[in-house]
C-alpha positions as CSV (number, residue, x, y, z in Angstrom):
1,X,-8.6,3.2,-41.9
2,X,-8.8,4.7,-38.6
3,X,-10.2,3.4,-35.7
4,X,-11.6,5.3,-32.3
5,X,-11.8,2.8,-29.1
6,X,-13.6,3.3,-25.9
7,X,-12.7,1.9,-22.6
8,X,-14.7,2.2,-19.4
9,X,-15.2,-1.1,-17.9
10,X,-14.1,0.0,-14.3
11,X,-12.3,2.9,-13.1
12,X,-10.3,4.1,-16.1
13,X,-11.7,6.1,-18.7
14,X,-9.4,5.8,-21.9
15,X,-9.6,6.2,-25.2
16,X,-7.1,5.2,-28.5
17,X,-7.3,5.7,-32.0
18,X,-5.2,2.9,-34.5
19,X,-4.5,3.6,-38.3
20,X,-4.9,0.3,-39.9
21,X,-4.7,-2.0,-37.3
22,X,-1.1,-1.2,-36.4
23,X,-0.3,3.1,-36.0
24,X,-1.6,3.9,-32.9
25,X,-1.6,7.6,-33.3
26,X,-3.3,8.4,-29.9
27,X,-3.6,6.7,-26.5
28,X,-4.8,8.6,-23.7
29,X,-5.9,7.3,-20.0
30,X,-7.9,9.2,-17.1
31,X,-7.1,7.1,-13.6
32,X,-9.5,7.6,-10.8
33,X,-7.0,6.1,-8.7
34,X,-7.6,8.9,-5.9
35,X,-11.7,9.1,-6.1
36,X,-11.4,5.4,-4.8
37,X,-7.8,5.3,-2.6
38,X,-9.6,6.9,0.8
39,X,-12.8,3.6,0.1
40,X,-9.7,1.1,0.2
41,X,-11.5,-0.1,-3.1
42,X,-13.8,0.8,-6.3
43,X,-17.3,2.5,-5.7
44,X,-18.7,1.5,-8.5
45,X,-21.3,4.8,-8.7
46,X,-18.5,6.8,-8.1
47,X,-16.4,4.9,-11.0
48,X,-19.9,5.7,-13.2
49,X,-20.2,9.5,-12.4
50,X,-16.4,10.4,-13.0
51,X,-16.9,8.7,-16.6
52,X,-19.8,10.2,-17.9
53,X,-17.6,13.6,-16.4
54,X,-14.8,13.1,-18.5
55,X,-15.4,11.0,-21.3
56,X,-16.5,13.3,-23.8
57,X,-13.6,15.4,-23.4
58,X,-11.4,12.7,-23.0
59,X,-12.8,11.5,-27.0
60,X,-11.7,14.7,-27.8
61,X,-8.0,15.0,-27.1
62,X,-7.6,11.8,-28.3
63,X,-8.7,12.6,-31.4
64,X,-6.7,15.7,-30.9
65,X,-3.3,14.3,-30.6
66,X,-4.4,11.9,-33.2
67,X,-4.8,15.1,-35.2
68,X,-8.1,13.9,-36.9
69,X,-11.4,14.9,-36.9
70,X,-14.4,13.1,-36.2
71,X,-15.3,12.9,-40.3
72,X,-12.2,11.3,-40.7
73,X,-13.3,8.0,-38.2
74,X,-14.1,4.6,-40.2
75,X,-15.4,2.8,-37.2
76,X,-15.8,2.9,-32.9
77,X,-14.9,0.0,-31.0
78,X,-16.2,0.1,-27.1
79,X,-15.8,-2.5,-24.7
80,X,-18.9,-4.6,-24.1
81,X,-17.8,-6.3,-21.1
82,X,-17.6,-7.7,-18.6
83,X,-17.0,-4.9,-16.1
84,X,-19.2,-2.6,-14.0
85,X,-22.3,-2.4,-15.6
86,X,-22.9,1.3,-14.8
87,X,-19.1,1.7,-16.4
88,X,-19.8,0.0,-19.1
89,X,-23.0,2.0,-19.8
90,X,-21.3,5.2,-20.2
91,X,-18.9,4.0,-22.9
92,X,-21.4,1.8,-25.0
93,X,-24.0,4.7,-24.9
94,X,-21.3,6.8,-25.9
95,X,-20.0,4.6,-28.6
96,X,-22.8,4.0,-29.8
97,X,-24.3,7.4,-30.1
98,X,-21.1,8.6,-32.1
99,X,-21.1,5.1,-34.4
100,X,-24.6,6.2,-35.2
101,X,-24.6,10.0,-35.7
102,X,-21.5,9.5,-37.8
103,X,-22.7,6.7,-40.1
104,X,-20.0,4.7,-39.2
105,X,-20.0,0.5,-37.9
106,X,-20.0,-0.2,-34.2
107,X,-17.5,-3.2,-32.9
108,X,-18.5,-4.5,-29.7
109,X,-14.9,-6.1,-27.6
110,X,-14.9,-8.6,-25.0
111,X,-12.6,-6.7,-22.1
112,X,-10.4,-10.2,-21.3
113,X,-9.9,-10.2,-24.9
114,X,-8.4,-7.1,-25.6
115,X,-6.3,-8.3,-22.6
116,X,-5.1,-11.5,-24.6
117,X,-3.9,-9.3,-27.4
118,X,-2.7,-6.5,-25.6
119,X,1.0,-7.6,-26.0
120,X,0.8,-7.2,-30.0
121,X,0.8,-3.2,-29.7
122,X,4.1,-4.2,-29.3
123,X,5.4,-7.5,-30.0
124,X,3.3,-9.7,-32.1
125,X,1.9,-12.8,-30.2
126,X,1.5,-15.7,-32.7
127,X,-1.1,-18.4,-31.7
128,X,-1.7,-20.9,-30.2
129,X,-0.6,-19.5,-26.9
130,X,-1.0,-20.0,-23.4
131,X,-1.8,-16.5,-21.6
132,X,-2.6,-15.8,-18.2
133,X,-5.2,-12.5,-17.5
134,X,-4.2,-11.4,-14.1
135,X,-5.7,-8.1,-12.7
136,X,-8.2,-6.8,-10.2
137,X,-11.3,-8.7,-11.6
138,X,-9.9,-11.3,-13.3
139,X,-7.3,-14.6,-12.8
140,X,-8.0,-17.0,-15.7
141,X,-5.5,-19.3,-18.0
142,X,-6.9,-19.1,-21.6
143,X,-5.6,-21.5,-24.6
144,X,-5.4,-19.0,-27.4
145,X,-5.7,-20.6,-30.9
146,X,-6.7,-17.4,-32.8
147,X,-8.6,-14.8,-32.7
148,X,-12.6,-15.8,-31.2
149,X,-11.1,-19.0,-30.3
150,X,-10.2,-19.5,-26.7
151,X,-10.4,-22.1,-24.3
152,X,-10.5,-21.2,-20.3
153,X,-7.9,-23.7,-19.0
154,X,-8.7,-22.5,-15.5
155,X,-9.8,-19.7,-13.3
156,X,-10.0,-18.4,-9.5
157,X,-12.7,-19.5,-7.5
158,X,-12.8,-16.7,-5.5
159,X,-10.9,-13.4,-5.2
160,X,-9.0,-12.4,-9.0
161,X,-5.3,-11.8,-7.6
162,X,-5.5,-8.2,-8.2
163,X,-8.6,-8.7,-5.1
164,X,-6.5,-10.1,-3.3
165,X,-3.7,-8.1,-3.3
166,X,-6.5,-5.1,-2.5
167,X,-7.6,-6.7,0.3
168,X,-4.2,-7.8,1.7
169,X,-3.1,-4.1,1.2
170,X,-5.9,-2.7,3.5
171,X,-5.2,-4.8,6.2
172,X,-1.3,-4.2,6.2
173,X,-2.1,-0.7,6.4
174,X,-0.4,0.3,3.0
175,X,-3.4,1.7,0.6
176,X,-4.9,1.4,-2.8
177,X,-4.3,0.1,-5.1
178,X,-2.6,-2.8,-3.4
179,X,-0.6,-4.3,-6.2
180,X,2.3,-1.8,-6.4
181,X,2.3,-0.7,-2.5
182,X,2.9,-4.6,-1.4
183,X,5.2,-4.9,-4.3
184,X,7.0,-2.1,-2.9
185,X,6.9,-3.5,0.4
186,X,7.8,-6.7,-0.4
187,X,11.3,-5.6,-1.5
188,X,12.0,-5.1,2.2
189,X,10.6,-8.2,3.6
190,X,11.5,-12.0,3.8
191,X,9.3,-14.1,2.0
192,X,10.1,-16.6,4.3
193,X,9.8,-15.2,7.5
194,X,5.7,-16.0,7.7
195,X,5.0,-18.6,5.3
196,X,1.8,-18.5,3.7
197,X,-1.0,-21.3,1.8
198,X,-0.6,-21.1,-1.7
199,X,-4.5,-22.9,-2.2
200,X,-5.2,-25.5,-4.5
201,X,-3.2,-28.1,-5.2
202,X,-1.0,-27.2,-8.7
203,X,-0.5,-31.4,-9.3
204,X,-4.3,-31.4,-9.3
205,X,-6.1,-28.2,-11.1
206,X,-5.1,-25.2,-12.9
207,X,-7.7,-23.5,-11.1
208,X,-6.9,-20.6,-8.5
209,X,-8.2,-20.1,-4.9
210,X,-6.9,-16.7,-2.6
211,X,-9.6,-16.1,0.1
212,X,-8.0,-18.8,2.4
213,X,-4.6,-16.8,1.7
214,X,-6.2,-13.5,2.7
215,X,-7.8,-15.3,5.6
216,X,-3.8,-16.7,6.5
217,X,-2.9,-12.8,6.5
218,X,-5.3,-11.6,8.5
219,X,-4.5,-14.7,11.3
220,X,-1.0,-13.9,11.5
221,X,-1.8,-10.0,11.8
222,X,-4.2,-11.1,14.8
223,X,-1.6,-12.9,16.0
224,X,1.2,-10.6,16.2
225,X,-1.6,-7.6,17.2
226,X,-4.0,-9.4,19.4
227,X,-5.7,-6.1,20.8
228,X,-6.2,-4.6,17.0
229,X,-10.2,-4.5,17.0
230,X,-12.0,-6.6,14.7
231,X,-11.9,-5.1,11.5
232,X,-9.2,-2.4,11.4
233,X,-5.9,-2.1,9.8
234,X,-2.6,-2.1,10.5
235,X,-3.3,1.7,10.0
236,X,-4.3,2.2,13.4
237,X,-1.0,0.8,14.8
238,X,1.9,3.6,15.9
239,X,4.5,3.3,13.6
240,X,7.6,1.4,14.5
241,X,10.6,-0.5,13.1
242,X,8.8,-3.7,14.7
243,X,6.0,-2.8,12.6
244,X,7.5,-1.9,9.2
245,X,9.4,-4.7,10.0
246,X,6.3,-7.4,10.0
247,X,4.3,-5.0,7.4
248,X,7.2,-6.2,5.0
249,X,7.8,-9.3,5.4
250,X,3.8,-10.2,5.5
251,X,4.3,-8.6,2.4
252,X,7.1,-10.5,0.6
253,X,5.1,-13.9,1.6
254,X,1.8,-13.0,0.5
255,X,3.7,-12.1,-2.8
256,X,5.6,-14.6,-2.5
257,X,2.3,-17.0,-2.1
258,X,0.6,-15.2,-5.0
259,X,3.2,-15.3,-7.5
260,X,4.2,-19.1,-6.8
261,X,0.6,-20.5,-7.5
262,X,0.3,-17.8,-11.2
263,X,3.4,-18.8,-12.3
264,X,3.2,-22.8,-11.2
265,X,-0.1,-23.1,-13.3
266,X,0.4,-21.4,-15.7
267,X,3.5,-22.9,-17.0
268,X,2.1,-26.5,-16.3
269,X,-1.1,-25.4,-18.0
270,X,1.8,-24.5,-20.9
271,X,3.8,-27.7,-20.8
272,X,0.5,-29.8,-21.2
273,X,-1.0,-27.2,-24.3
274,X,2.3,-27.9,-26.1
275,X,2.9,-24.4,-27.0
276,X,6.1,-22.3,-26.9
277,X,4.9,-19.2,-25.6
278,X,3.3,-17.5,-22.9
279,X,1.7,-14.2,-23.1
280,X,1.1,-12.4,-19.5
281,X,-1.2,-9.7,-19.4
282,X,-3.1,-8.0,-17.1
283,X,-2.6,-5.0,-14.3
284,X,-1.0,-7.6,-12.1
285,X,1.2,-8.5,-14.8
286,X,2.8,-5.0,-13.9
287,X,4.4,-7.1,-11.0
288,X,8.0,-7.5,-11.6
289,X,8.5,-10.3,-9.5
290,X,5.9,-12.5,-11.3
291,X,7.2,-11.4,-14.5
292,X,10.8,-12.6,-13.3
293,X,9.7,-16.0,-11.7
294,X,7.5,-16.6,-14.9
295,X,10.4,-16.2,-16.9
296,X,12.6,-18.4,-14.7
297,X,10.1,-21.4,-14.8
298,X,9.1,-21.1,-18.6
299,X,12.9,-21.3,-19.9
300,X,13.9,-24.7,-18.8
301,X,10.6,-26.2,-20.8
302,X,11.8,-23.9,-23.8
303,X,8.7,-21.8,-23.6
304,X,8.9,-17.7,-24.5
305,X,7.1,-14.9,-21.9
306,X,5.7,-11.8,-23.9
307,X,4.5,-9.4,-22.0
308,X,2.9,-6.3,-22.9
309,X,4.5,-2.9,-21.5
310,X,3.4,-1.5,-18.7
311,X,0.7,0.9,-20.0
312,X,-1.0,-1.6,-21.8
313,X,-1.1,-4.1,-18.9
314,X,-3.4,-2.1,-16.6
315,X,-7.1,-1.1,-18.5
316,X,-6.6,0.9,-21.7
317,X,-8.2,1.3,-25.2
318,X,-5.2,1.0,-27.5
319,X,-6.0,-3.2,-26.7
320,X,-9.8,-2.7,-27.5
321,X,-8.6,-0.9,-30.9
322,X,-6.6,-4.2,-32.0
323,X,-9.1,-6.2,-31.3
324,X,-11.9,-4.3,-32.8
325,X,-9.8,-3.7,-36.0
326,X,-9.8,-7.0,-36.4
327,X,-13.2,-7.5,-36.3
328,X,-13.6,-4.9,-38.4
329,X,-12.2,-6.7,-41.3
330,X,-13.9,-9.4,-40.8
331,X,-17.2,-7.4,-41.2
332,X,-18.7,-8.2,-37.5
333,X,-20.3,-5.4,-36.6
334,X,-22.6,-5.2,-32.9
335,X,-26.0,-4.0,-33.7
336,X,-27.9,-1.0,-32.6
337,X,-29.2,-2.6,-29.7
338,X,-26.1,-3.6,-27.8
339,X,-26.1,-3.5,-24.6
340,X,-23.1,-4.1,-22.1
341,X,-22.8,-7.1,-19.7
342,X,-21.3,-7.1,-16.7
343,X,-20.6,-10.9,-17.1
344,X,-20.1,-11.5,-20.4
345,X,-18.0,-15.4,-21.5
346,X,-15.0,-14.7,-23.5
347,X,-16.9,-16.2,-26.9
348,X,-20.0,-13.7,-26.1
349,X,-18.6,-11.1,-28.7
350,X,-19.4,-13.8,-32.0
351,X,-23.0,-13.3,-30.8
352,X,-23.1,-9.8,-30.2
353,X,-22.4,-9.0,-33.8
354,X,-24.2,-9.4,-37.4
């Protein structure tokens, strides 16, 4: 049986195809990583207009390198949502047009869910779990039980870390995407140099809160630049050892903050679920540091991490083909009339199908 997935729910276009739920026999990605860099973010109708450019052709060498024709497809799975709704447009539309002019069923995915299973394109995650969906949009603690069952154990109530690290990135001067420069920066710095808020209370909630810890940045920037104009970066600064000095060690605690408040939920949010593993997914899962100090506080409570590997942390449709194979089998196909949601709860896919 072979399976062709769609992925466009914000800036990467990608598309998979899986041979019975487990050969995946093409995986390719299109990053518009430099469309968005000079914005400092994602603009979302530049994000639409590069994937209606590329996804047809994009289809096509994945089918390519699949070495498969589009006669030989059983089914397409497209992500429904959430995401940008003008992203999400493209591939459903897509999807759907190719379902329908082939004869073939539709599977509509849930996005965060093809995050929660993204680790078992490689190592199989066997529920219940406790897994954390960290990236630029998202920060939530889910207790998997199966497959369509999911509870949200807690969430951000602001900023997704991934945001955060965006935002923190364009004010220390070091570009987009913000995950990997600060984690690059970091390695330089002193965590403890400029200690920074880590939000809520972790004795009280599993819930997440980083605009006060961007705010915290931007204070001790202010402080240490008082004549920087409201607004700008450390971009507009000379550069100087003083500087890359600060810059890293601003970095390294913001991390530092970050990482602390993931990993102490999460693992309490583990503890109390009585489950023995932990699946970490996500483009912030990426972050080696978080990875490392998950790890660390997970062991002593005998509790497992599984992380996916890097290419299947960040956005990619090799985890919306697991998912939609096995909805496939279960015979839940979407209708004709789907149409994507920008916000759309992790249970929303059980009602999007017949």
């Amino acid at each position: 049986m072979n399976l062709l997935a769609i992925e466009t729910s914000c800036d990467e276009t990608a598309a998979a195809v899986l041979r019975d739920g487990r050969e995946l026999l093409s995986s390719v990605i299109f990053s518009q990583g430099e469309i968005h860099g000079p914005f400092g973010g994602i603009v979302p109708e530049l994000a639409c207009r590069r994937h209606i450019q590329v996804i047809s052709p994009l289809v096509r060498g994945a089918l390519e390198k699949a070495g498969l024709s589009l006669s030989e497809l059983d089914a397409v799975a497209v992500t429904a949502g959430p995401g940008l709704i003008g992203a999400l447009l493209v591939g459903v539309s897509f999807a759907k047009g190719l379902a329908y002019g082939l004869g073939i069923p539709l599977v509509a995915v849930n996005h965060l869910e093809g995050h929660l299973w993204a680790v078992s394109l490689n190592e199989e995650a066997v529920p219940p779990f406790v897994a954390l969906v960290v990236s630029g949009g998202h920060t939530q603690i889910y207790h998997v039980r199966g497959l369509g069952d999911y509870e949200i154990l807690g969430g951000t109530l602001d900023d997704a870390a991934g945001e955060a690290f965006d935002k923190v990135a364009r004010v220390l001067g070091l570009g987009f995407p913000g995950g990997p420069v600060i984690e690059r920066a970091a390695l330089q710095g002193d965590p403890a140099k400029y200690p920074l808020p880590r939000g809520l209370d972790s004795r009280q909630t599993l819930d997440f809160s980083f605009s006060g810890l961007k705010t915290a940045v931007i204070r001790q920037v202010r402080k240490a630049y008082p004549d920087l104009a409201m607004g700008d970066s450390l971009e507009k600064i000379p550069p100087s050892e003083t500087k890359d000095r600060f810059v890293a060690d601003m970095a390294a605690g913001f991390q530092e903050s970050v990482v602390g408040a993931l990993v102490e939920r999460t693992t309490s949010a583990a503890v109390a679920a009585g489950v023995s593993t932990i699946v970490l997914s996500g483009g912030v899962a990426s972050n080696q540091r978080l990875r490392s100090r998950l790890v660390e506080m997970a062991q002593p409570h005998g509790i497992r991490v599984l992380v996916p590997e890097p290419v299947y942390c960040t956005d990619n449709a090799a985890m919306i083909a697991w998912v939609g194979y096995r909805y496939f089998q279960r015979g839940e196909f979407a209708r004709w009339d789907l149409n994507p949601r920008a916000r759309m709860p992790i249970g929303y896919g059980k009602g999007s199908r017949t």
